[in-house]
MIDO-317191 format. One line per 4 residues: for each residue x, y, z of C-alpha. Coordinates in steps of 0.5 Angstrom, whole numbers. Example, Ala and Ser with C-alpha at 12.3 -4.5 7.8 and 13.67 -1.06 7.14 Angstrom:
2
25,-9,16 ~ 27,-2,14
This chain:
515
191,244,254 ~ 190,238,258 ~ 192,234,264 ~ 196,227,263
191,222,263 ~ 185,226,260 ~ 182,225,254 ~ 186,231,248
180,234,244 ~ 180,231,237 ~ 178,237,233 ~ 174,234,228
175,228,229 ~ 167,226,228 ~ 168,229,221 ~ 175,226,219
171,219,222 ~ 166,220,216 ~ 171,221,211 ~ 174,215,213
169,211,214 ~ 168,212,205 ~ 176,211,204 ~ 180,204,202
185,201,206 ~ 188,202,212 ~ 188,210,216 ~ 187,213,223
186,219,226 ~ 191,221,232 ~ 190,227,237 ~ 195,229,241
195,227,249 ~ 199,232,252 ~ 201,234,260 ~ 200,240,262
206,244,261 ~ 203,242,254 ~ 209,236,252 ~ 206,230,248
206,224,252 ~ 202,219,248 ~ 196,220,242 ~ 190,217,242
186,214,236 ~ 181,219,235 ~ 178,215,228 ~ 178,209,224
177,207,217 ~ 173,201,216 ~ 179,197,214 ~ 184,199,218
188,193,223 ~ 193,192,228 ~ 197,187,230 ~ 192,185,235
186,183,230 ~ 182,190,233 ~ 179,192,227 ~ 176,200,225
172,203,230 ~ 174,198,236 ~ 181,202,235 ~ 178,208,237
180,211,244 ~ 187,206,244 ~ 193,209,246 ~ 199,208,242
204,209,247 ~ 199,205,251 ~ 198,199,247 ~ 204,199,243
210,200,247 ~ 215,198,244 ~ 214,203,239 ~ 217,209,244
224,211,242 ~ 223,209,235 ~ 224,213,229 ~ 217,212,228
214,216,234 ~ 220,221,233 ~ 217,221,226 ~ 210,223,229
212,228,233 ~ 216,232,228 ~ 210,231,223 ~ 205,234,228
210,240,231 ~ 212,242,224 ~ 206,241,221 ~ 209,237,215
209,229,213 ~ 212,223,215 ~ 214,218,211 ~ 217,212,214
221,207,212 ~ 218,200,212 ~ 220,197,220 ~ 218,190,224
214,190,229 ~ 212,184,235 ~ 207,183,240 ~ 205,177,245
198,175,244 ~ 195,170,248 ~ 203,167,249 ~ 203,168,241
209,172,239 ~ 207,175,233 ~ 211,180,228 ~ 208,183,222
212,189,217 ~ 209,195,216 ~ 209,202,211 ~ 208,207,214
205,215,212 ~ 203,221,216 ~ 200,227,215 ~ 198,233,219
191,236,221 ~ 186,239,223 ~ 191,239,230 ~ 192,232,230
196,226,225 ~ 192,223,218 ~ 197,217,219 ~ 196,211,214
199,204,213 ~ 200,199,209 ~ 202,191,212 ~ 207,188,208
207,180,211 ~ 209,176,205 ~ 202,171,205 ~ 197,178,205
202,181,200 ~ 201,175,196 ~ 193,175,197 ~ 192,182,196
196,181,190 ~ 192,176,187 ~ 186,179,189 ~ 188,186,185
188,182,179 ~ 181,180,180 ~ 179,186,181 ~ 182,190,175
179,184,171 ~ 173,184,175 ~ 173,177,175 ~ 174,171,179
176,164,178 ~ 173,157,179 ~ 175,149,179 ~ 171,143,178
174,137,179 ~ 170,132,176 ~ 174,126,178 ~ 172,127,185
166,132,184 ~ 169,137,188 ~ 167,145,186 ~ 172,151,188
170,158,187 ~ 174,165,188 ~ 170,169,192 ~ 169,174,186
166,169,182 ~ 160,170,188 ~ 159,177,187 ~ 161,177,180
155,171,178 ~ 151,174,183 ~ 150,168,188 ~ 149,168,196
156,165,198 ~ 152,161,203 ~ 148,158,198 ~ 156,154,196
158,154,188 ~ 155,151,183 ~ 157,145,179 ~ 157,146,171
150,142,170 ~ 146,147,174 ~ 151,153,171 ~ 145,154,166
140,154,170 ~ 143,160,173 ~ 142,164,167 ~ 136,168,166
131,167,160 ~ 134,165,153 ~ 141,165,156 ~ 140,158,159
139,153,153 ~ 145,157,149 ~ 149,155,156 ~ 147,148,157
150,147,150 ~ 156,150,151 ~ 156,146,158 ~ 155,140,154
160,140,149 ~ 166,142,155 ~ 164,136,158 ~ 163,132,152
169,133,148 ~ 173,137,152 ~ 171,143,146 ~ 173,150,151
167,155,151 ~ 168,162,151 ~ 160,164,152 ~ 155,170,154
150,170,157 ~ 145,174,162 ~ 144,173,170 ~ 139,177,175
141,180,182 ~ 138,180,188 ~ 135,186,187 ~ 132,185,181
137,188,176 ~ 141,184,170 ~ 149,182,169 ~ 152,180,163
157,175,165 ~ 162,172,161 ~ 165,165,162 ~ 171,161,159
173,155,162 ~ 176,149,158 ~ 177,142,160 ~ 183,138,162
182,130,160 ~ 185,124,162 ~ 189,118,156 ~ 183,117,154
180,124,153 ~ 175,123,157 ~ 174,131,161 ~ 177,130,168
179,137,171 ~ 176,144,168 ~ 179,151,169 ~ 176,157,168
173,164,170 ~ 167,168,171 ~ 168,176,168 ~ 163,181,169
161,185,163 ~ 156,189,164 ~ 159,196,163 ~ 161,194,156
156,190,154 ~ 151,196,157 ~ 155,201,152 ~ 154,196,146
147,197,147 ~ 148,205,147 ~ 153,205,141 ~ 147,200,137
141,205,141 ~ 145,211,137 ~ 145,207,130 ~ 138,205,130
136,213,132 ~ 139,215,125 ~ 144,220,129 ~ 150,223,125
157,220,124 ~ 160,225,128 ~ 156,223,134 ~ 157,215,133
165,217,133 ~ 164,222,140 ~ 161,217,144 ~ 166,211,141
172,217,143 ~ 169,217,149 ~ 168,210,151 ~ 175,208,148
178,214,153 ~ 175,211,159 ~ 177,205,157 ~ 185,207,156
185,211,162 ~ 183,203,166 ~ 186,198,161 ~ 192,201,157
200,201,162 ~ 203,207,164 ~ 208,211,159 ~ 214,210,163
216,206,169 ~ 222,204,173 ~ 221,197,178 ~ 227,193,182
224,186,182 ~ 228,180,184 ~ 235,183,184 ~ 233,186,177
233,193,175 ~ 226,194,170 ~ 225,199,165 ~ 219,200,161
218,206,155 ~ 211,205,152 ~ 210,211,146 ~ 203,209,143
203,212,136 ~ 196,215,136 ~ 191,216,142 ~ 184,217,141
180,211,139 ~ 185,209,134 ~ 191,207,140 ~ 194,200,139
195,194,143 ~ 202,194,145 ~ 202,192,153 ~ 207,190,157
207,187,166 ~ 212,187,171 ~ 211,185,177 ~ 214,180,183
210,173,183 ~ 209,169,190 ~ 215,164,191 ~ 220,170,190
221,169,182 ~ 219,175,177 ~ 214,176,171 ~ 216,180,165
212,180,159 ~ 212,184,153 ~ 206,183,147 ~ 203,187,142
197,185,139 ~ 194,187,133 ~ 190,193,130 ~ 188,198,133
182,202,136 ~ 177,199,141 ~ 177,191,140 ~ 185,192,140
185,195,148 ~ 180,189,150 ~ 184,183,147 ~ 190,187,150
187,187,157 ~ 184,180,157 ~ 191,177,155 ~ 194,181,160
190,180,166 ~ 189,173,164 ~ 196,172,163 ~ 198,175,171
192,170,174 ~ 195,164,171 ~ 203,166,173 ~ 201,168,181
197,161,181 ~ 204,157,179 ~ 202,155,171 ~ 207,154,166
210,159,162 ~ 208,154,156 ~ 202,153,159 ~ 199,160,159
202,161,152 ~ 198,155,150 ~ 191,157,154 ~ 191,165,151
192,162,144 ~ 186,158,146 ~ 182,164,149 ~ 183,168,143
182,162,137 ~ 175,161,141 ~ 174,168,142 ~ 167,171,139
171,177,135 ~ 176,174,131 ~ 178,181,127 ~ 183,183,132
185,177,136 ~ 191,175,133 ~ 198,178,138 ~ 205,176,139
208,174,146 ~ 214,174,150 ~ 214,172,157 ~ 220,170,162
220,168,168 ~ 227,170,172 ~ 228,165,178 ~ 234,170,183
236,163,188 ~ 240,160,181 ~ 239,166,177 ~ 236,164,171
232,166,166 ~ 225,162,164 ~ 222,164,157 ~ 218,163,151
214,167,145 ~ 209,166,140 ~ 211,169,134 ~ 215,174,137
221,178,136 ~ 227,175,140 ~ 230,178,146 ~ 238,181,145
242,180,151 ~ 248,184,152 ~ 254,181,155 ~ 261,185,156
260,190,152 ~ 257,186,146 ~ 250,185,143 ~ 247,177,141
240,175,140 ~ 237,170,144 ~ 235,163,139 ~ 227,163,140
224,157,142 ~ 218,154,138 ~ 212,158,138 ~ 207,161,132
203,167,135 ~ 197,167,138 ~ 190,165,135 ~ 193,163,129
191,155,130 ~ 188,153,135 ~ 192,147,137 ~ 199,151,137
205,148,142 ~ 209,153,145 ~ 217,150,148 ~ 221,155,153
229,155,153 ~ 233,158,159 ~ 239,162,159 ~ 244,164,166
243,172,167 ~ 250,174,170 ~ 251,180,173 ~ 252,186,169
247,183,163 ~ 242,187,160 ~ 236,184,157 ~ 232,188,151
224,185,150 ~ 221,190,145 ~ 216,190,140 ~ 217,190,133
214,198,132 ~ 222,200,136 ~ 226,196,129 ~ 221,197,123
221,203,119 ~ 218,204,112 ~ 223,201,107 ~ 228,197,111
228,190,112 ~ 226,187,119 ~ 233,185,119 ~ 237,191,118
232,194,123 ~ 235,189,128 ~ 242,190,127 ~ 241,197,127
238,196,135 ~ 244,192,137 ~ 248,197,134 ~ 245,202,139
245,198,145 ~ 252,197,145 ~ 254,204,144 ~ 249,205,150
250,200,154 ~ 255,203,159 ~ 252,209,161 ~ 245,213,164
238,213,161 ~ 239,207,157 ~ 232,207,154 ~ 233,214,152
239,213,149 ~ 237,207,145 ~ 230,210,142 ~ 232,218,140
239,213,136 ~ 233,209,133 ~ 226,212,132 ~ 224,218,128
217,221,130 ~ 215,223,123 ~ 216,217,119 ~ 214,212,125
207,207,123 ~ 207,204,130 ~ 206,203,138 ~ 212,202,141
214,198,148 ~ 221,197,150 ~ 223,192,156 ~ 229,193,159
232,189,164 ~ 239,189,168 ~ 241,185,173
């Protein structure tokens, strides 16, 4: 033990470090102070991860040796310390509930929400956290969408030759970001040897006419390597159609460009059948465990209450695009898609995470529901591989402050809303599925979602059944609804009364949403 005002020994605490310093996120390493009767008097940071920060902007290793109680008074007496003391006594873990926190710096208050998590070890506290403020909620939100689609977006204002790049176009492209982004003119001679002149026509017809380009081309890093980069852009015109605004995104391919030329480098060596397909399996089910949605999920969401069932029909190479996103958008409101693209195998999981990440880009920077329709269509109609490319869409946005709900479709089955214990479909707005046409139109209806309403989204795998009529196979679904609209494990309820695992051809994806 050791006096009151002495450093405590931090066992391990050079090791914890160096685990620290590889992990993601927020963390510390605390160690106890204690008097000399051995009463905790305060902890001391023992170590820091790289990305952890407090409410006074001291980052990583600059938190080292601070004290809590010390630097953050306010925090004496809370649930919080009371928290830490059991979880370092009992040796257990601390999961604290979401609370506020204010400091004064330089005459400034600031206040700041924190999630909070300990764990005990090697004789001190492993606590992590997570800073909940709205606007780097916000951020980090959209910064996780580009990381998952390992892209970033970009803007060129033509009218007043202005560039703006997201900082993931930098790494994705390959560019210092002192060096500024480029404009859509020295766009190809960025591209490496026999790339630029496929490019530049691609760039000239965006500009010219207004043509939207989805194109691949090839760029060297700094260290002499070679990245495959896949841009999609189109062009917002003027009355005249003369190109003022365009918007696009730069994705990074290479993985998946990297494994079409294994899979070639396979046939081109004569290798068996059975081969080919292990590495196809192989490549899908990687491709499956980052791309495809979770099985089952429960989320509370702008007032709502959102259910998710997903069952693909097979696994393996052969798993179809049925997809779905569930998640809050930065002014408060709540997205809520299902989709279902169609075939199955690898070209179906691509064209599936393309639409879903895309798709939750353009809600969280504020475009129209009928707009991202109208550009998805765009994205799949001028896609290279058009085997796959076609799907159905149902996207709502659900506004908590008036209660109401915003959606549209392409080519999808309608939503069933059920209302006082009675089940109807709600009329569908205007929209043909997607890739079908390349200039289709998509309109939106609203409805006032009341409390008590429940809402079905789904896809046609969850109504179709051999030799029964679509309509029948709606009926059947309302039917079941209600009978199951008043009591627990809804989803459950409505897929056992609907589907036969012996006779279904199809993925399924179910939505349910309750106000």
């Amino acid at each position: 033990m050791t006096a009151e005002g002495a450093r405590a020994p931090a066992p391990a605490a050079s090791t914890v470090q160096e685990i620290l310093d590889g992990l993601p996120g927020a963390a510390v390493f605390l160690v106890p102070v204690r008097r000399a009767g051995g009463d905790v008097v305060d902890l001391r940071i023992a170590a820091a991860s790289p990305d952890a920060l407090d409410i006074g902007g001291r980052r990583g290793r600059e938190l080292v040796g601070l004290r809590v109680l010390e630097t953050y008074p306010a925090v004496r007496g809370t649930d919080l310390w009371q928290g830490y003391l059991h979880a370092l006594e009992s040796r257990s873990r601390y999961d604290g509930e979401p609370f506020e926190c204010e400091e004064t710096l330089a005459g400034v208050p600031r206040r700041s929400r924190f999630a909070v998590r300990a764990a005990a070890s090697a004789g001190g506290l492993i606590v992590s956290w997570v800073r909940l403020d709205s606007g780097e909620r916000e951020q980090r939100r959209l910064e996780m969408m580009q990381r998952l689609g390992n892209m970033g977006w970009a803007n060129w204002d033509l009218v007043r030759s202005t560039v703006t790049w997201s900082e993931q176009v930098y790494g994705v492209v390959g560019r210092d970001p002192s060096l500024g982004p480029l404009t859509l003119d020295e766009l190809p001679g960025h591209a490496a040897a026999g790339c630029a002149d496929a490019l530049a026509d691609g760039v000239r017809r965006l500009l010219g006419d207004g043509q939207p380009i989805d194109h691949t081309f090839r760029t060297t890093t700094g260290d002499g390597g070679v990245r495959h980069v896949r841009f999609v852009a189109e062009a917002e015109a003027d009355v005249h159609g003369t190109p003022v605004e365009v918007h696009g995104f730069f994705q990074d391919v290479t993985a998946w460009a990297l494994a079409e030329e294994r899979l070639i480098g396979h046939e081109r060596t004569a290798l068996a059948q059975q081969g080919r397909l292990a590495a196809e399996r192989a490549l899908a089910a990687r491709l499956q465990h980052a791309l495809l949605p979770l099985p089952q999920q429960s989320l509370r969401l702008a007032g709502l209450t959102v259910d998710v069932a997903y069952q693909p029909h097979q696994e393996g190479i052969n798993v179809g695009g049925d997809w779905y996103s569930a998640i809050e958008l930065p002014d408060g409101s709540a997205l809520l898609v299902v989709g279902d693209v169609a075939g199955h195998g690898l070209d179906a999981v691509a064209t599936m995470a393309q639409l879903r990440f895309t798709a939750k880009g353009m809600a969280i920077t504020g475009t129209p529901l009928a707009s991202i329709l109208a550009r998805l269509n765009t994205l799949l109609w001028h896609s290279a591989e058009r085997a796959f490319n076609t799907a159905t869409v149902i996207m709502a946005r659900y506004e908590p402050a008036a209660e109401l709900l915003t959606w549209v479709q392409a080519g999808h089955l309608p939503p069933l809303l059920l209302r006082e214990g009675e089940a109807r479909y709600l009329p569908s707005p205007k929209g043909v599925l997607l890739g079908a046409t390349p200039s289709a139109r998509y309109a939106s209806s609203t409805v006032r979602l009341l409390p008590g309403d429940q809402l079905l989204f789904f896809t046609d795998g969850l109504v179709e059944a051999p030799g029964q009529l679509l309509d029948d196979g709606l009926a059947r679904l309302a039917r079941a609804a209600t009978g199951h609209s008043g009591g627990g494990r809804f989803l459950d309820g409505v897929l056992e009364s609907l589907v036969d695992p012996d006779t279904r051809r199809d993925d399924i994806c179910v939505m349910h949403i309750s106000v």
